[in-house]
C-alpha beads as a LAMMPS data file, in Angstrom:
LAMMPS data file: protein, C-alpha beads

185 atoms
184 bonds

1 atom types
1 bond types

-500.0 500.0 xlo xhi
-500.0 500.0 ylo yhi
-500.0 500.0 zlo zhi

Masses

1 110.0

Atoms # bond

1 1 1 163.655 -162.984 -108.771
2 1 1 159.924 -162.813 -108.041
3 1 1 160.961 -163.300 -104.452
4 1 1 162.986 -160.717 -104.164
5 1 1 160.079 -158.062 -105.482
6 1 1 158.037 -159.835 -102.328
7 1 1 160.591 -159.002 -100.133
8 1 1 160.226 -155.175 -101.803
9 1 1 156.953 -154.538 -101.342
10 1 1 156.826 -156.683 -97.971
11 1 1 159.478 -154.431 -96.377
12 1 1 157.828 -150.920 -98.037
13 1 1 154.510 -152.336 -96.626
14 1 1 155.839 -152.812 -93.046
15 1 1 157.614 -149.304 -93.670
16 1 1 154.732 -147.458 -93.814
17 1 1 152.901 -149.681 -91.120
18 1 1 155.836 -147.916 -89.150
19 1 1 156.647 -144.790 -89.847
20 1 1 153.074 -143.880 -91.318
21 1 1 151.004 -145.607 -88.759
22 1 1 148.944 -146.986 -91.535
23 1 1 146.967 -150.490 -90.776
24 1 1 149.047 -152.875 -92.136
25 1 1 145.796 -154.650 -93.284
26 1 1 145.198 -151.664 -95.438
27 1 1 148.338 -151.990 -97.327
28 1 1 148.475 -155.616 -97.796
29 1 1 145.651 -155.531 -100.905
30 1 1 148.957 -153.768 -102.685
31 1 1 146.426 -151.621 -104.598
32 1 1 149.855 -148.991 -104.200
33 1 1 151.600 -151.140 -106.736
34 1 1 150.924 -149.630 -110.016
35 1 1 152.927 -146.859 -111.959
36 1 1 151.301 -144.176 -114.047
37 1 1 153.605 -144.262 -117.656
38 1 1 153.956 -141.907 -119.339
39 1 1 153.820 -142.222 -123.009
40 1 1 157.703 -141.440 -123.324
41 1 1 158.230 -144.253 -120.975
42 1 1 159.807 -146.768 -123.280
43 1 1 162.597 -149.134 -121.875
44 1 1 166.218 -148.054 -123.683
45 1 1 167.573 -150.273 -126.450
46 1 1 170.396 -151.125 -123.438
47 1 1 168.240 -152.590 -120.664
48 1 1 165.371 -154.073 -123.247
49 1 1 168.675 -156.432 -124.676
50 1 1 169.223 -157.213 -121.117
51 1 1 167.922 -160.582 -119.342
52 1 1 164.996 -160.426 -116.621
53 1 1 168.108 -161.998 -114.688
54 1 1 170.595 -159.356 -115.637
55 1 1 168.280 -156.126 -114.965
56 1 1 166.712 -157.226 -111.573
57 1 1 168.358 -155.370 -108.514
58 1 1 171.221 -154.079 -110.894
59 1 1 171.031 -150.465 -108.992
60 1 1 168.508 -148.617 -111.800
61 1 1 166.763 -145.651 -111.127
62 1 1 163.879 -146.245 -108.780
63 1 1 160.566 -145.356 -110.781
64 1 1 157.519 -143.741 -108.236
65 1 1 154.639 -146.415 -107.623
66 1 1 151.914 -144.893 -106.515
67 1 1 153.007 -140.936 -106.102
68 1 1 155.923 -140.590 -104.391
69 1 1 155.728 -143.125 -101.386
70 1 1 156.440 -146.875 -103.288
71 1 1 159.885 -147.819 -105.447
72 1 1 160.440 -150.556 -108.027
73 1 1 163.573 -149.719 -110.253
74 1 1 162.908 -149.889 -114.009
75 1 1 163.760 -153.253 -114.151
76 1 1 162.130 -154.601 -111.097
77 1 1 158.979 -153.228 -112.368
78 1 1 159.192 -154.585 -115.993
79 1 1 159.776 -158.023 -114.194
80 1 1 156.344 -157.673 -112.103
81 1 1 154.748 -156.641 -115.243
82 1 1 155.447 -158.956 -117.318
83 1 1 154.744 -162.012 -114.638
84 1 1 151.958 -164.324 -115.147
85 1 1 148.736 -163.572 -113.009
86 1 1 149.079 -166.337 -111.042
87 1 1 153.007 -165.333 -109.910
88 1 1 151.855 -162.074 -108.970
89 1 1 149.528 -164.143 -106.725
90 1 1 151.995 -165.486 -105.438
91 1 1 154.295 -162.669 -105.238
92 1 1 151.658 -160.527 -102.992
93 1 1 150.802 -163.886 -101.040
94 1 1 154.968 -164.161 -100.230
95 1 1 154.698 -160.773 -99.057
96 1 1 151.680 -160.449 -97.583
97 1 1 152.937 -163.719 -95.163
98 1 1 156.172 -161.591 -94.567
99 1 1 154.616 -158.248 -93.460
100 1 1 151.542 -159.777 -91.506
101 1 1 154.041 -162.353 -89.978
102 1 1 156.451 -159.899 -88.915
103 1 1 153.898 -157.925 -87.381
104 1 1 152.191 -160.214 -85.424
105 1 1 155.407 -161.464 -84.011
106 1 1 157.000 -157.452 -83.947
107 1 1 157.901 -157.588 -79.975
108 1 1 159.932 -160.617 -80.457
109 1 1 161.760 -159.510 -83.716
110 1 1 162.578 -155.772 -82.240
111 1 1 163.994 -157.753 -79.063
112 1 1 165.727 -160.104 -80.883
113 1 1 167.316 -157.403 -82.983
114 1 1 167.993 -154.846 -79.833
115 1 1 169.831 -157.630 -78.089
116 1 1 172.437 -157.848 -81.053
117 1 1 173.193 -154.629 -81.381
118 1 1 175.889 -153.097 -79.673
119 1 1 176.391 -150.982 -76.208
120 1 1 175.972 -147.515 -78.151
121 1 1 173.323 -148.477 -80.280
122 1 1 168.975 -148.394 -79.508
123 1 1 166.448 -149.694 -81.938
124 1 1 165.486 -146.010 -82.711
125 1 1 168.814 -144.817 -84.148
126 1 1 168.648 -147.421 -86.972
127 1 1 167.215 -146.208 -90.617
128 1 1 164.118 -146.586 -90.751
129 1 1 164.340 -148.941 -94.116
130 1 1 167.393 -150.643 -92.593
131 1 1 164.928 -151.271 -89.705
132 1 1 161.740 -152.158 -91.786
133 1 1 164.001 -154.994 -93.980
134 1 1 166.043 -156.319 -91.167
135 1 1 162.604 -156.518 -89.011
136 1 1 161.739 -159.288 -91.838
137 1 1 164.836 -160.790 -92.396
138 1 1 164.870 -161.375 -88.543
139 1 1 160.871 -162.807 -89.211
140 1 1 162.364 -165.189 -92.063
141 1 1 165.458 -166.163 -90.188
142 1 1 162.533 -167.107 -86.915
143 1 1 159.644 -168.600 -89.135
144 1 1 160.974 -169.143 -92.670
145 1 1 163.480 -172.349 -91.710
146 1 1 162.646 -173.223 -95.824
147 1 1 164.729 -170.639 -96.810
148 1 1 168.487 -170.679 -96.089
149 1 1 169.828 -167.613 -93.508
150 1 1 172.414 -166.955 -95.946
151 1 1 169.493 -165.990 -98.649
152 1 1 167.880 -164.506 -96.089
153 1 1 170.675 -162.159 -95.212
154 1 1 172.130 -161.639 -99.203
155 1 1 168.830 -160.391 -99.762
156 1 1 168.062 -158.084 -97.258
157 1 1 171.607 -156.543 -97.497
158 1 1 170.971 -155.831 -101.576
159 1 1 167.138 -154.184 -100.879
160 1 1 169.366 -151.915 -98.099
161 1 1 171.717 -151.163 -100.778
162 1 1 169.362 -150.632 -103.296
163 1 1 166.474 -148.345 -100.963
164 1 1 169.117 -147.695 -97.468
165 1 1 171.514 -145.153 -96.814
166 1 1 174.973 -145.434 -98.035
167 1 1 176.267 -147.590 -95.827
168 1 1 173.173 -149.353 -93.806
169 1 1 174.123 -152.346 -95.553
170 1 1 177.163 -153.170 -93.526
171 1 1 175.243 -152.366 -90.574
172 1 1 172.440 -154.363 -92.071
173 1 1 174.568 -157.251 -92.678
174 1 1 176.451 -157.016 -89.104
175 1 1 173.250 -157.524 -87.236
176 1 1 171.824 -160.096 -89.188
177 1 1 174.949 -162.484 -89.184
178 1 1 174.945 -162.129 -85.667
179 1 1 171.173 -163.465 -85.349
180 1 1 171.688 -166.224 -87.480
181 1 1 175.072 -167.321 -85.447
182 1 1 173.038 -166.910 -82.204
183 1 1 169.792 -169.089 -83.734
184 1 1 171.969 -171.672 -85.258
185 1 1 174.238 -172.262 -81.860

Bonds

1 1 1 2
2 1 2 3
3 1 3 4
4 1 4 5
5 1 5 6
6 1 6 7
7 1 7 8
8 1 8 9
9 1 9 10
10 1 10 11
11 1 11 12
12 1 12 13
13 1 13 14
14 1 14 15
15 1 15 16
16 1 16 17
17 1 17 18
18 1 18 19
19 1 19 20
20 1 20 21
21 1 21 22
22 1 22 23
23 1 23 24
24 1 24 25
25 1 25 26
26 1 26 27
27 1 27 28
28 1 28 29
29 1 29 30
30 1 30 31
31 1 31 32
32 1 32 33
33 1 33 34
34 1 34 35
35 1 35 36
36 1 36 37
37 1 37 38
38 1 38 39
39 1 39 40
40 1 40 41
41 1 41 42
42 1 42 43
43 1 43 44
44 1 44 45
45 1 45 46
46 1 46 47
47 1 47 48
48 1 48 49
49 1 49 50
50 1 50 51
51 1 51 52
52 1 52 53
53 1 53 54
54 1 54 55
55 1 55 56
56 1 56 57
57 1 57 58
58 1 58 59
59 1 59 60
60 1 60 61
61 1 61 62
62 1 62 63
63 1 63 64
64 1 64 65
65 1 65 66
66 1 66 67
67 1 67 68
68 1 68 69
69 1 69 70
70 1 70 71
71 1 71 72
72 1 72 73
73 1 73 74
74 1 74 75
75 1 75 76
76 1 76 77
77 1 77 78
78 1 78 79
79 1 79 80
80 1 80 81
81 1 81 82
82 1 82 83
83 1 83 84
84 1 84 85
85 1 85 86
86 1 86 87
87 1 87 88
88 1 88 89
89 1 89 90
90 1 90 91
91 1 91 92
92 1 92 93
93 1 93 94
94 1 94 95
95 1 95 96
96 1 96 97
97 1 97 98
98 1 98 99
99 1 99 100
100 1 100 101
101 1 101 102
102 1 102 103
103 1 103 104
104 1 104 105
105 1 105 106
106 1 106 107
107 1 107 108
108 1 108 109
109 1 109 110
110 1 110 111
111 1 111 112
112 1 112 113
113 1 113 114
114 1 114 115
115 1 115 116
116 1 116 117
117 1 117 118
118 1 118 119
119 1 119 120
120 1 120 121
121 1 121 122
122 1 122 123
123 1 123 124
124 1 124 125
125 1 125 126
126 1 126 127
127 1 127 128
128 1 128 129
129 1 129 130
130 1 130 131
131 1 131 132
132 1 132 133
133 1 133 134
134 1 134 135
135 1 135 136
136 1 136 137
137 1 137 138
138 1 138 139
139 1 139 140
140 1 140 141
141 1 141 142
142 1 142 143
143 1 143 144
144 1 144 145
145 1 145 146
146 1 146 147
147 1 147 148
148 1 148 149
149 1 149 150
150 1 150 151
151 1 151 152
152 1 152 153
153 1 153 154
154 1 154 155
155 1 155 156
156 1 156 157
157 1 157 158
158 1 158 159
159 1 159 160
160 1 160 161
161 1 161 162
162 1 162 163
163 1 163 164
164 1 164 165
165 1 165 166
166 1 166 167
167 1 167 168
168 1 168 169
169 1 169 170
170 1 170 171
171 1 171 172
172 1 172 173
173 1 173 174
174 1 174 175
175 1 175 176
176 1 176 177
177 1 177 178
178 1 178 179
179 1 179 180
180 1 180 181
181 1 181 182
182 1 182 183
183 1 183 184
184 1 184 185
C-alpha cells in the first residue's frame, strides 16, 4: 500500500517537472505533501471502520495537498499519516528513485512509449497524467526488474483511474502491455 502512495507522489512530482517546468530536484524534498485540516475534518464513522487495506485507492474524494496542485484521497492520506517515520522514509526514497530515474533516462522512456503507440497517435496528444504515470511505469518496467510488469501495469492503470480522464486507463493499459510484450520477447 505504501508503494502505491510512492508511485502517487512520484508520478505528481514528474507531472509538474512537466507541465510546470519546475526542477524536479525542487520537488523531490516532498515539502508539498502536507494537508491543512480543518477542524471539521474528522474521518466518517463508515471509512474509520474500514481497513488501511479496504480504504486505499477505493475511488474517495481526492483531498488538496498543498493548495490546489497535489491529491491524496481521504484514505490514501490517513494511510501516509499514520505510517511510521521510517516508512515514510522509505516511501519518499521509492519515489524519489522513480521520478529522478525516469528523468534521467526521459529520452529513452518517451521513445520507447512513442514507438508503441499507434499510426494516429504522437506523444503530445496523450493526458498529461496518463503521460506522467505511464512515463514511470515504462521506467519500472526498464530498471525495476524486482518488481513484476504485471504490478507494474495494475498499478499504473488504478492511479489513471483514480487521477486520469475517464477512460485513459484503457489507453494506459494498451500501451503498457504492449511494452512489456516487446521487453519480455
Amino acid at each position: 500500500m505504501s508503494r502505491r502512495i510512492g508511485r502517487i507522489l512520484a508520478f505528481q512530482a514528474l507531472y509538474s517537472w512537466s507541465v510546470g517546468e519546475i526542477p524536479i530536484d525542487n520537488l523531490l524534498d516532498f515539502s508539498w505533501v502536507s494537508r491543512d485540516k480543518d477542524e471539521d475534518d474528522v474521518p466518517s464513522e463508515k471509512s474509520s471502520e474500514k481497513s488501511l487495506e479496504q480504504v486505499i485507492g477505493e475511488g474517495e474524494k481526492p483531498v488538496p495537498v498543498n493548495g490546489v496542485k497535489y491529491f491524496l484521497t481521504d484514505g490514501q492520506f490517513r494511510l501516509f499519516e499514520r505510517l511510521e517515520p521510517s516508512k515514510k522514509d522509505e516511501v519518499f526514497a521509492f519515489s524519489r528513485l522513480l521520478a529522478k530515474g525516469t528523468v534521467e533516462n526521459i529520452d529513452e522512456i518517451d521513445a520507447l512509449i512513442k514507438k508503441h503507440l499507434s499510426e494516429n497517435w504522437s506523444i503530445d496528444r496523450i493526458n498529461k497524467v496518463a503521460l506522467s504515470v505511464m512515463r514511470i511505469a515504462v521506467y519500472e518496467l526498464l530498471y525495476q526488474k524486482n518488481v513484476p510488469a504485471t504490478i507494474v501495469i495494475d498499478e499504473a492503470v488504478e492511479i489513471v483511474k483514480s487521477y486520469g480522464e475517464d477512460d485513459a486507463h484503457r489507453f494506459t493499459n494498451a500501451v503498457l502491455d504492449n511494452i512489456k510484450k516487446a521487453l519480455t520477447a
